[in-house]
C-alpha positions as CSV (number, residue, x, y, z in Angstrom):
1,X,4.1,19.6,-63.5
2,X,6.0,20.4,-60.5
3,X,10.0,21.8,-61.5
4,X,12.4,19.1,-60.5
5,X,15.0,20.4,-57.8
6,X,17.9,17.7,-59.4
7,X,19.8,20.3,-61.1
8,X,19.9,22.7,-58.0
9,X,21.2,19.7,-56.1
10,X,23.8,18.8,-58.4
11,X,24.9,22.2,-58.9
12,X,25.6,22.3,-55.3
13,X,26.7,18.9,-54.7
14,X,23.9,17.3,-52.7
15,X,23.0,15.1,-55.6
16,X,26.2,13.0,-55.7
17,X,26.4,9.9,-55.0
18,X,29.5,10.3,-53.3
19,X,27.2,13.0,-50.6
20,X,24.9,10.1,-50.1
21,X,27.7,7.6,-49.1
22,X,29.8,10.7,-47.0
23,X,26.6,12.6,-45.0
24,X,22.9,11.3,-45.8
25,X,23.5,7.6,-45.0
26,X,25.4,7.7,-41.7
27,X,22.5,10.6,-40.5
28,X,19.7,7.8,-41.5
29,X,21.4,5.5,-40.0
30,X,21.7,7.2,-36.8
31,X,18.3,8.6,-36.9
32,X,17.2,4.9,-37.3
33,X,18.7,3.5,-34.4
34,X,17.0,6.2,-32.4
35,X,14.1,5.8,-33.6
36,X,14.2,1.9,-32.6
37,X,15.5,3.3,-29.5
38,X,13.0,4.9,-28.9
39,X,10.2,2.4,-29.7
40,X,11.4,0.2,-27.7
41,X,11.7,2.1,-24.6
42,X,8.3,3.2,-25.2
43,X,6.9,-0.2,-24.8
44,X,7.5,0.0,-21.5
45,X,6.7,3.4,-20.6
46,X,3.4,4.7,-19.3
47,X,1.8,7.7,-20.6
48,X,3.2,9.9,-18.4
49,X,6.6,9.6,-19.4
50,X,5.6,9.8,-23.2
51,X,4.6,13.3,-22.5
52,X,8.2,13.7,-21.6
53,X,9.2,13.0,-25.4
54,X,8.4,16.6,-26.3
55,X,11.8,17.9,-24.5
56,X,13.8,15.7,-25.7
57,X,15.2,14.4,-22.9
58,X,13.0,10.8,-23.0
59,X,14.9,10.3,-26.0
60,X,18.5,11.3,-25.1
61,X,18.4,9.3,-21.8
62,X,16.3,6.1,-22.6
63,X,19.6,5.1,-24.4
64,X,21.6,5.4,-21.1
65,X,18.8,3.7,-19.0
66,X,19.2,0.6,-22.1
67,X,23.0,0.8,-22.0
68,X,23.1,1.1,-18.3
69,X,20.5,-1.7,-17.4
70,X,22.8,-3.8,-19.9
71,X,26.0,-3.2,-17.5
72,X,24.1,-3.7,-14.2
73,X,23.5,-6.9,-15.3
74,X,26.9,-7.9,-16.1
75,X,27.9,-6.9,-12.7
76,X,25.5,-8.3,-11.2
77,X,26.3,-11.6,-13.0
78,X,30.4,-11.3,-12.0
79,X,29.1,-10.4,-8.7
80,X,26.1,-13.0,-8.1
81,X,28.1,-14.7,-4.8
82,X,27.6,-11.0,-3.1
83,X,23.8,-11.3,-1.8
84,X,23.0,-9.6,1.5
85,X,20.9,-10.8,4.1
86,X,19.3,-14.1,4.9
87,X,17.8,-15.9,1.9
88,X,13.9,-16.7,3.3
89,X,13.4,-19.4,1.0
90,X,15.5,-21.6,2.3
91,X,15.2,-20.4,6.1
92,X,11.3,-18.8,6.3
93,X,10.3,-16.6,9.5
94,X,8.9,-18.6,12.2
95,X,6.3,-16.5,14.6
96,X,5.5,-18.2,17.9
97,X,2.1,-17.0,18.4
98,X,0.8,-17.0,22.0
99,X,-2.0,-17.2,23.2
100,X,-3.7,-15.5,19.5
101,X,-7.4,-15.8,19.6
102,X,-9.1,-18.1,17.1
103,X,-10.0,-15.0,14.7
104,X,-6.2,-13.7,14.6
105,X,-5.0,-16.8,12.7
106,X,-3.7,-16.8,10.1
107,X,-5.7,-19.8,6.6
108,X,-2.7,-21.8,5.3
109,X,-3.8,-20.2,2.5
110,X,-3.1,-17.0,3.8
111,X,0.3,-17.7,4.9
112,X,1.1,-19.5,1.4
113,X,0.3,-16.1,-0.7
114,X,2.7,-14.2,1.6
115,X,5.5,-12.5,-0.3
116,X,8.0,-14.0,2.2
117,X,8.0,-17.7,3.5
118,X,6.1,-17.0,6.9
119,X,5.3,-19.5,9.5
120,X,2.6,-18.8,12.2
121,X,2.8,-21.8,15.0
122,X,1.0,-21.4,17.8
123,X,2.3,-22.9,21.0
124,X,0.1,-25.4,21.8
125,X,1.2,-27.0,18.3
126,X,3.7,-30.3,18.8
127,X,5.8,-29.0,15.8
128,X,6.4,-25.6,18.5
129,X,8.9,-28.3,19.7
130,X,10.7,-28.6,17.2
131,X,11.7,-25.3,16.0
132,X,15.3,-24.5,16.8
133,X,15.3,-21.0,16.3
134,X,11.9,-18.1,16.3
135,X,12.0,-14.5,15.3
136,X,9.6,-13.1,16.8
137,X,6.8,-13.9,19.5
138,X,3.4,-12.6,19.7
139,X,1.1,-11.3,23.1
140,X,-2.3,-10.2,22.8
141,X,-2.1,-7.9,26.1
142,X,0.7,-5.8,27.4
143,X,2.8,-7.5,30.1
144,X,5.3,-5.5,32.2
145,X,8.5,-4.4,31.0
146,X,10.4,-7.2,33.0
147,X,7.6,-10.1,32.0
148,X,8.3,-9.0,28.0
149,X,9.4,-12.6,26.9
150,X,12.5,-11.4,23.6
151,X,14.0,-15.0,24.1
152,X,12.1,-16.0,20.8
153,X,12.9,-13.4,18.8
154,X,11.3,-10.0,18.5
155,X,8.6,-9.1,21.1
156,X,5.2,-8.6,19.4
157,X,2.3,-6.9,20.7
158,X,-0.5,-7.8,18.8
159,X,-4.3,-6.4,19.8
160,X,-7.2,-3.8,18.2
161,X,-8.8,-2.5,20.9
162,X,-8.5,1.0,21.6
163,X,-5.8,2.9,24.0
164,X,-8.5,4.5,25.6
165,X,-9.4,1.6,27.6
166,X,-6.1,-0.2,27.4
167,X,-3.6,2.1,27.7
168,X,-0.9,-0.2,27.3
169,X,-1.6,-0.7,23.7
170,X,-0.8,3.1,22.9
171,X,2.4,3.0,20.7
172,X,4.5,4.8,22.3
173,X,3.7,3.4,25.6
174,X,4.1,0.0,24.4
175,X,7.7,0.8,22.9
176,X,8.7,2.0,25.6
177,X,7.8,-0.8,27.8
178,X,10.0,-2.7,25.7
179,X,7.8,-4.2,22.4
180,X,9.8,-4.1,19.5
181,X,6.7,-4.6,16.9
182,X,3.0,-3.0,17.3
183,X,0.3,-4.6,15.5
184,X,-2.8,-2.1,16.6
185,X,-5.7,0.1,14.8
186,X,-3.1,2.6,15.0
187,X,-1.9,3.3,11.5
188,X,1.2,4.9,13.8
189,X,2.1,1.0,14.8
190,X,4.6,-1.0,13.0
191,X,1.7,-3.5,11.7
192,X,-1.5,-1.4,11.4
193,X,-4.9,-3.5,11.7
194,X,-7.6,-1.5,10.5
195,X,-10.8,-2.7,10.7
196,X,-11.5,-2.9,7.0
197,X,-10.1,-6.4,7.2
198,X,-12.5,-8.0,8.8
199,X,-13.3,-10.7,6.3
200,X,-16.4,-11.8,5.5
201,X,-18.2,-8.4,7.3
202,X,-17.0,-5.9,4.3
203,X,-18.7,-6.3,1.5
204,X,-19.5,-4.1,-1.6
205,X,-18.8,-0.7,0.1
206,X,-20.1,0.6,-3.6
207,X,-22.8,-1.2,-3.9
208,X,-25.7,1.7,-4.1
209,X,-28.7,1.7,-1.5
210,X,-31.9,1.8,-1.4
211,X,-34.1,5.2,-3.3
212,X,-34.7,8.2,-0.6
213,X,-38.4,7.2,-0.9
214,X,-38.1,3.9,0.6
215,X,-35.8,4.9,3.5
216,X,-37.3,5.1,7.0
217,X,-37.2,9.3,8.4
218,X,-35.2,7.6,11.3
219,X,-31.6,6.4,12.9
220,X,-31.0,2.9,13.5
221,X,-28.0,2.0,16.5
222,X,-27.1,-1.2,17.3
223,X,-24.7,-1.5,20.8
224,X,-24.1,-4.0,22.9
225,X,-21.4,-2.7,25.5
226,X,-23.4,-0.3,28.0
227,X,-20.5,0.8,29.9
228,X,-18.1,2.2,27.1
229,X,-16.2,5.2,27.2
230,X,-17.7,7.6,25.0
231,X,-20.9,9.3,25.6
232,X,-22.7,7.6,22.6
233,X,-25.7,6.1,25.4
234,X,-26.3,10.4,26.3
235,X,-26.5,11.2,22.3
236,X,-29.3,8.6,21.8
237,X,-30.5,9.9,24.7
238,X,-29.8,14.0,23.7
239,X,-31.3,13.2,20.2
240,X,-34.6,11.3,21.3
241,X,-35.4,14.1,23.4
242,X,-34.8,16.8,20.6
243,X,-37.5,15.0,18.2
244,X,-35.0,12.3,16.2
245,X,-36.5,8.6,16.2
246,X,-33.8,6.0,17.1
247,X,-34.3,2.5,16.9
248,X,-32.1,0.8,18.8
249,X,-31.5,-3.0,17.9
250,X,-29.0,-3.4,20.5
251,X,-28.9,-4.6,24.9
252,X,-28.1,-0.7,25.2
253,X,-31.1,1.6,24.8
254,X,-32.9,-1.0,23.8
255,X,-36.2,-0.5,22.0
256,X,-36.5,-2.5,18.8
257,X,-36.2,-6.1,18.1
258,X,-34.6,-8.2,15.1
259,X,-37.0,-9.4,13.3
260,X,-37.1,-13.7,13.7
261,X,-38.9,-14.2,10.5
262,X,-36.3,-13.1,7.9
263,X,-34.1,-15.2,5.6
264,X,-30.6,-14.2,6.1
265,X,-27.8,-16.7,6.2
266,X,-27.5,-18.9,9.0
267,X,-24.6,-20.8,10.7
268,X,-24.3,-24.4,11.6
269,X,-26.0,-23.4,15.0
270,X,-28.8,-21.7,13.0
271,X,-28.1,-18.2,14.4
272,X,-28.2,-15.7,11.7
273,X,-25.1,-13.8,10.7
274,X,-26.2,-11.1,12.3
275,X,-23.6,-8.1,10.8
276,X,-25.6,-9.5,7.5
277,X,-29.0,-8.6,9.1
278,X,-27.7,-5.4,10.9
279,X,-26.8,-4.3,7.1
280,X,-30.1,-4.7,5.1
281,X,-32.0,-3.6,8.0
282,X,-29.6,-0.6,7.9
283,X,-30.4,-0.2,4.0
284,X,-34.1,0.7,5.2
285,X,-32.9,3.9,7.0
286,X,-32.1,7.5,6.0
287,X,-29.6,7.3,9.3
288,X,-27.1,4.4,11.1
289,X,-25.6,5.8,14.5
290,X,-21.7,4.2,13.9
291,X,-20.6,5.1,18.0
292,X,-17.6,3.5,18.9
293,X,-16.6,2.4,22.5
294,X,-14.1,5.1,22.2
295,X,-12.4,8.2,20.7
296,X,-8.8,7.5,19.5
297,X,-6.9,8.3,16.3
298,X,-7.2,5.5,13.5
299,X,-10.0,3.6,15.8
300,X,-12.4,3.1,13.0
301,X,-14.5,-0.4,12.9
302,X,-17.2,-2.2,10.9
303,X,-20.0,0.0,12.5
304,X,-18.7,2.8,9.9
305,X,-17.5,0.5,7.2
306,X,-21.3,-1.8,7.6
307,X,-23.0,1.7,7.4
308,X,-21.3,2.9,3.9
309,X,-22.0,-0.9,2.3
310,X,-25.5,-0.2,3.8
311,X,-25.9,3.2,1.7
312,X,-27.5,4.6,4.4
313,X,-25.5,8.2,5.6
314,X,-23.6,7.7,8.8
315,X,-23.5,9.5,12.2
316,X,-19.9,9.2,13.7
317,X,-18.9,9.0,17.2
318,X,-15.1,8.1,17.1
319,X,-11.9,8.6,15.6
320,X,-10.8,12.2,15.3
321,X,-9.5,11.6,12.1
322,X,-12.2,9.4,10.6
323,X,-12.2,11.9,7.3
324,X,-9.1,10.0,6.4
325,X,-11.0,6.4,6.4
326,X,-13.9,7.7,4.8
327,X,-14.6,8.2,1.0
328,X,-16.0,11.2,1.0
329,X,-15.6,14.3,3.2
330,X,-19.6,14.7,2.9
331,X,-19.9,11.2,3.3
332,X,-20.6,11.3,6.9
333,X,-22.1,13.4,10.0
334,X,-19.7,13.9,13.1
335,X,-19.8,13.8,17.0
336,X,-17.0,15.4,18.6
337,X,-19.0,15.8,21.9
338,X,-22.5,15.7,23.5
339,X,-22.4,19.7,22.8
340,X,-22.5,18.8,19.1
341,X,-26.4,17.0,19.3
342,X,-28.4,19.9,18.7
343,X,-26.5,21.2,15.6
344,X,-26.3,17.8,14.1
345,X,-29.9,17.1,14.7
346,X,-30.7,19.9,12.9
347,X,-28.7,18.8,9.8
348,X,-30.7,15.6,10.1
349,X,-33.9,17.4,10.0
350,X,-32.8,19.1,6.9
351,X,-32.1,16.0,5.4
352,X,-35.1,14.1,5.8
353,X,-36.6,16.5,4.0
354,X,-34.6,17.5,1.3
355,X,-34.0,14.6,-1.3
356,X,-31.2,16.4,-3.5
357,X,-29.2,17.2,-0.2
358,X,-29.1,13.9,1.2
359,X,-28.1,12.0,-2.6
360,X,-25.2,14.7,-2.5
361,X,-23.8,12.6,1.0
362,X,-24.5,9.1,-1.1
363,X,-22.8,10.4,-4.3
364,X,-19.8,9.4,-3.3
365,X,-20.9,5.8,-4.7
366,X,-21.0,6.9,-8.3
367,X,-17.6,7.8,-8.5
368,X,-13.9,6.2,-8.0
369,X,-12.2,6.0,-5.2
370,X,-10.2,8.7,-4.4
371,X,-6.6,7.4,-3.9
372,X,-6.7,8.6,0.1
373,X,-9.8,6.5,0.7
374,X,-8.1,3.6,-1.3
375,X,-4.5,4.1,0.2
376,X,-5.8,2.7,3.4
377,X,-9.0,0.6,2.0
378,X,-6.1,-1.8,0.8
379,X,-4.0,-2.1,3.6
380,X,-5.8,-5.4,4.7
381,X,-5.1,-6.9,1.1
382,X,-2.6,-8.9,3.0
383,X,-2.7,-11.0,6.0
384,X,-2.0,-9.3,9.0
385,X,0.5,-11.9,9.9
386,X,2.1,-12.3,6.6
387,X,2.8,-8.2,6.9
388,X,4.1,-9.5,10.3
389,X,6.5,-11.8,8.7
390,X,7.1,-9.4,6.2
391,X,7.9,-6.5,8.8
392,X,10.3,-8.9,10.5
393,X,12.2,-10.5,7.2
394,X,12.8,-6.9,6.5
395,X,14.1,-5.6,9.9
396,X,16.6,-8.9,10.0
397,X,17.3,-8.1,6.2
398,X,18.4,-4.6,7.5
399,X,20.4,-5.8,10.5
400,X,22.7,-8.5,8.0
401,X,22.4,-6.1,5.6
402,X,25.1,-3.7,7.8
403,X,26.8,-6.2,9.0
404,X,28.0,-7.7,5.7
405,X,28.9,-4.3,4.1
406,X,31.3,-3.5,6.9
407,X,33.1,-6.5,6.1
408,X,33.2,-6.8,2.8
409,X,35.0,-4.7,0.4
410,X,32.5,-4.5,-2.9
411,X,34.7,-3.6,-5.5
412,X,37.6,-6.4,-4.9
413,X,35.3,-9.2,-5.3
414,X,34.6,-10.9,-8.6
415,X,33.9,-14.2,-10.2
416,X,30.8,-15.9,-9.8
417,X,28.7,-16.0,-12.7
418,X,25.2,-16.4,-11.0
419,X,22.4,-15.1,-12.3
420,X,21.3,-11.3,-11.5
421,X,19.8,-12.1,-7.8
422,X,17.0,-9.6,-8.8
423,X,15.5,-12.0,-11.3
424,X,13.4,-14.0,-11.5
425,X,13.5,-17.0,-9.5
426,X,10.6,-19.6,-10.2
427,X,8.9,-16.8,-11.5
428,X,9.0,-15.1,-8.5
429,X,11.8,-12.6,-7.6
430,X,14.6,-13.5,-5.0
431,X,14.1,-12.9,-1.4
432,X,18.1,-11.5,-1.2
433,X,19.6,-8.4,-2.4
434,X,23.1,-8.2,-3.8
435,X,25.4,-6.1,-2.5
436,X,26.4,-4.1,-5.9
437,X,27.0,-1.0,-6.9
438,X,24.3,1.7,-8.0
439,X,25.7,4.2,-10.0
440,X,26.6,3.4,-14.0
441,X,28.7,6.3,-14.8
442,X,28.8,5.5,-18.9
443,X,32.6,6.6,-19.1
444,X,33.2,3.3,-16.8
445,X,31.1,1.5,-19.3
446,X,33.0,-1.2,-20.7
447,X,33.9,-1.0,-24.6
448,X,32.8,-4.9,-25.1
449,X,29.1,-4.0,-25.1
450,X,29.5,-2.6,-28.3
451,X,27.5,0.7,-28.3
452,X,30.3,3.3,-28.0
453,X,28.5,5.3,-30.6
454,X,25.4,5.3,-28.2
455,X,27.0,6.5,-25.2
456,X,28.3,9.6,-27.2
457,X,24.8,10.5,-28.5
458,X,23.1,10.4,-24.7
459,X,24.3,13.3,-23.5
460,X,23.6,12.1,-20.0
461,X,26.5,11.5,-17.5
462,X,25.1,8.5,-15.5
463,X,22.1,6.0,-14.2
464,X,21.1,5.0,-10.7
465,X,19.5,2.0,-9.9
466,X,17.9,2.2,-6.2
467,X,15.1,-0.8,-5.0
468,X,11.6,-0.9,-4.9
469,X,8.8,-2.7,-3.6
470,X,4.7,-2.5,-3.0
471,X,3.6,-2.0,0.3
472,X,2.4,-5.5,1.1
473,X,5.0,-7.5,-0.6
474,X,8.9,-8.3,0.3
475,X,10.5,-8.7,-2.8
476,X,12.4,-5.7,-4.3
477,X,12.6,-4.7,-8.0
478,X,15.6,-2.7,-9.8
479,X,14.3,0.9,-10.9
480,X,16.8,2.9,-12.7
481,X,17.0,7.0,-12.7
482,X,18.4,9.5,-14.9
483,X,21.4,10.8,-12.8
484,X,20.1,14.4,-14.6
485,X,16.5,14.1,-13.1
486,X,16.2,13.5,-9.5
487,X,12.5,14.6,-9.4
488,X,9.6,13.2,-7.7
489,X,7.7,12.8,-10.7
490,X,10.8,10.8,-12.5
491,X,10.9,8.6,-9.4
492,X,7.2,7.7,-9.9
493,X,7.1,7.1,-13.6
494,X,10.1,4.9,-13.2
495,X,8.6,2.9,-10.3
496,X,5.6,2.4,-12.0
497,X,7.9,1.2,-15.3
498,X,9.3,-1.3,-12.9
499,X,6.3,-2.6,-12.3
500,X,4.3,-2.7,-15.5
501,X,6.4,-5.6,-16.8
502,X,5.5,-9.3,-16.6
503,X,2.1,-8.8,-16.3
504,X,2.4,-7.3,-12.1
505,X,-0.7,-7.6,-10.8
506,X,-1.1,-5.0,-7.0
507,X,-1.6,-6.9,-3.9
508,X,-4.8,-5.6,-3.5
509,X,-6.5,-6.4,-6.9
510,X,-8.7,-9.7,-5.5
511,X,-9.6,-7.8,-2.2
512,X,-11.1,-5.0,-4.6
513,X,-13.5,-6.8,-6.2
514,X,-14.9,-8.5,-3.1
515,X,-14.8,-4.3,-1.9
516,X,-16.2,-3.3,-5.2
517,X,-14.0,-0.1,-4.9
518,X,-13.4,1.0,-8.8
519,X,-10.8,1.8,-10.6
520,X,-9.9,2.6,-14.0
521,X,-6.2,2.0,-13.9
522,X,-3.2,2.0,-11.6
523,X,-0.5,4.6,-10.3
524,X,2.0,5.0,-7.7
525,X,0.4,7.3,-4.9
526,X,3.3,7.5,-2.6
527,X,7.4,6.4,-2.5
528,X,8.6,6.2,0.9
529,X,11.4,4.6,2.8
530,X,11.5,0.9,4.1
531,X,10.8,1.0,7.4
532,X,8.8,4.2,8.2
533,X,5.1,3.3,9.6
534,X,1.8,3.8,7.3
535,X,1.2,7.0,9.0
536,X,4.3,8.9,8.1
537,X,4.0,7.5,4.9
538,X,0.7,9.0,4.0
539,X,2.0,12.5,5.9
540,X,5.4,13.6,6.0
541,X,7.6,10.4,5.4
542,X,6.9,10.0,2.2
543,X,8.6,12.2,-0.9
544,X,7.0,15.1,-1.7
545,X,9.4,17.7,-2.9
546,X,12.3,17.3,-5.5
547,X,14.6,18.6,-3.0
548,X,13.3,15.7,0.0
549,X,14.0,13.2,-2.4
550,X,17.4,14.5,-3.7
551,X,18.7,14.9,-0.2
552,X,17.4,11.4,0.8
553,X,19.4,9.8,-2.1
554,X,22.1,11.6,-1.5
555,X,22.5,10.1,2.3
556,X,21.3,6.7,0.4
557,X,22.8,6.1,-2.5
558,X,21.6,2.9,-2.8
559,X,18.0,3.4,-1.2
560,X,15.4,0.1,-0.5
561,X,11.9,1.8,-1.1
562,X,8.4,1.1,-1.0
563,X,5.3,2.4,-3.3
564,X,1.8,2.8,-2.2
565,X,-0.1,1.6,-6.0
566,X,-3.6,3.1,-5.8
């Protein structure tokens, strides 16, 4: 039998009652309410943070973000009246679209899912008349600086085709001819539209191929404009000549013809979809020639993205940068110039005959997405013109925005007991901001709340709530940061707290599926700030270093974000 400690205890004291009542119960009481502190906070953390607990300082400062939270919302509820900008449910953005060809426009359906009330109106529509005020007007080609039509709003320049044979659509050009908005295959413009949008012609880009056996020792092509800029016509040319078969489906180089008796889908005409047949003839060989019209950064279209659903190994002649767009750096053979034939022929000849080596190209297919290759896979998720609407709410959000905190003095205004304008408004969050403060220092913390005894236990001086939202939406959530931990990883595991309530679902969850690109779960892959283009957000523009992001909130205080969720 084990000796009983009671009499030690009691010779020291610990045993009286009167101990329990003075030290052991207030320490279990204390250490019970962090405890449920800490539980609860936990149900919304991810993974990441609960590695955190270890240092303690999950613990200590998940009682400040409660506490704080708590007092943001009774500001927020005194200062309800205080909301910035104009509120887009009430007043949505009208575009007057002119002269948009048929496959630019936008399905009501389209426009009905958009994060911000958006209305496209072409016009040639008879409720164009009607409209007593536009924000913004679309052109499909550049017109000259004096011809640039910003009586409707912003001036809108919307067209894929490369710079290379429309120079006017280059970026910068087209800024400075006077365009306030770029919606170009540049991910540089202000509206990127990369080609892996095009509806119904992306399909399972996972989907796996045919074996190596059955796969022609060939290159299939398919081109229709003869006169392009590149020199894809003197490759087919350079590689027939140096012993590679080309079949060429196409008006250019022509030697091969569709076959008539196949049963692909049809259109009411009868044609057949023809980007259907290109891809399972594609499947049949160990080769597809993807040569664009042109060379430009970012100009990558369905010949690359029919040639991975395909699972046959492209041969690139385009974008400089097409490693960025593609899923694997061995996924793909490149062109930079006709000098560049021989050696790549020769790296097709190896292939042909050496199973392993070609599956290594194709075993990008057996494995998730990396978070690059998805970054910019998702960007179509949403409508081109609902991101247009959604680029415009934001840049007249901005401009009211200034203009109403130079007039109004926050901290003298009180009263209104609306509800936090963050919230939840018919289950969707408000399109308005309020104009509140976004520091809780917990010495400012008002007594009434009741948890005194919690603010002396946190250790941590004060809470920041800045806003965020996913690329591809409008609406902006609260997140809250430790005023002690200004880090790039804090900033990530909050936003992605922020968002794993109420079920959020990321804009590009549906588009996935049709995509088939996998993943296993969901993470914030880059924070950046509103307004910077897709390109600076994937490079430089986005936060990378503690010390980028400290400085950034420090000429911020009160920052509007956005996440790229992979």
């Amino acid at each position: 039998m084990a000796p009983s400690l009671t009499p030690l205890l009691n010779a020291l004291g610990w045993g009286s009652v009167d101990f329990h009542d003075r030290m052991l119960r207030p320490v279990g009481i204390v250490l019970g309410f962090l405890v449920t502190v800490l539980f609860l906070y936990a149900l919304g953390t991810n993974s990441d943070q609960l590695l955190a607990l270890s240092s303690g300082r999950v613990l200590r400062n998940s009682s400040s973000l409660l506490l704080c939270e708590a007092w943001f919302e009774e500001q927020d509820r005194a200062r309800g009246h205080m909301l910035a900008g104009r509120d887009f449910d009430t007043d949505p953005v009208n575009i007057y679209e002119v002269g948009l060809p048929e496959w630019f426009v936008a399905a009501q359906k389209d426009l009905q899912e958009c994060d911000v009330p958006c209305s496209s109106i072409r016009y040639s529509d008879a409720q164009a008349a009607s409209i007593t005020h536009w924000d913004a007007r679309t052109d499909e080609w550049p017109q000259a600086p004096q011809d640039i039509d910003h009586s409707h709003g912003f001036a809108v320049l919307r067209n894929a085709e490369p710079p290379v044979l429309f120079p006017g659509l280059a970026v910068d050009t087209a800024h400075e001819a006077g365009y306030d908005t770029l919606m170009t295959s540049e991910l540089a413009s202000d509206v990127p539209l990369p080609y892996t949008g095009i509806g119904t012609t992306i399909g399972d880009l996972f989907a796996l191929g045919l074996p190596f056996e059955k796969k022609q020792k060939a290159a299939m092509v398919v081109i229709s404009n003869c006169g392009a800029a590149s020199f894809r016509l003197q490759a087919i040319e350079k590689m027939q000549e140096l012993g590679i078969r080309v079949d060429s489906y196409g008006g250019c180089a022509h030697n091969k013809d569709f076959p008539t008796n196949d049963n692909h889908p049809r259109d009411e005409a009868g044609n057949r979809a023809r980007y259907v047949q290109k891809i399972a003839i594609a499947r049949t060989y160990l080769f597809y020639l993807a040569f664009e019209n042109s060379q430009w950064p970012d100009y990558v279209t369905e010949k690359f993205y029919h040639t991975l659903q395909a699972g046959t190994v492209p041969v690139v002649i385009g974008a400089p940068n097409i490693a960025d767009f593609a899923p694997s750096p061995e996924s793909f053979l490149y062109l930079e110039s006709v000098e560049d034939v021989p050696a790549v022929v020769g790296r097709m000849k190896f292939l042909m005959e050496n199973r392993a080596a070609y599956k290594a190209m194709l075993e990008w297919k057996h494995r998730e997405a990396s978070d690059g290759f998805k970054a910019i896979a998702d960007i179509p998720s949403i409508h081109p013109t609902c991101r247009l609407c959604i680029h415009i709410a934001t840049r007249l959000q901005a401009q009211e925005d200034n203009q109403t905190r130079a007039s109004i003095n926050q901290s003298s205004v009180v009263g209104n007991k609306e509800k936090a304008p963050y919230s939840s408004k018919n289950g969707r969050l408000s399109t308005r901001l309020p104009l509140q403060l976004c520091t809780c220092r917990l010495s400012d913390v008002s007594l009434s709340s009741g948890l005194r005894l919690l603010q002396g236990l946190t250790g941590a001086d004060e809470v920041h709530r800045i806003y965020v939202r996913e690329r591809g939406r409008f609406r902006y959530r609260p997140v809250f940061l430790d005023g002690g931990d200004f880090s790039v990883r804090a900033l990530h595991a909050a936003v992605l707290r922020a968002f794993l309530v109420d079920s959020y679902e990321p804009t590009w969850v549906e588009k996935r599926k049709v995509l088939g690109i996998v993943w296993t779960t969901w993470k914030v892959y880059k924070v950046y700030p509103v307004g910077i283009t897709i390109r600076a957000a994937l490079g430089n523009g986005s936060f990378t270093t503690d010390s980028d992001f400290r400085e950034y909130l420090r000429q911020h205080p009160c920052p509007k974000l956005e996440a790229i969720i992979v």
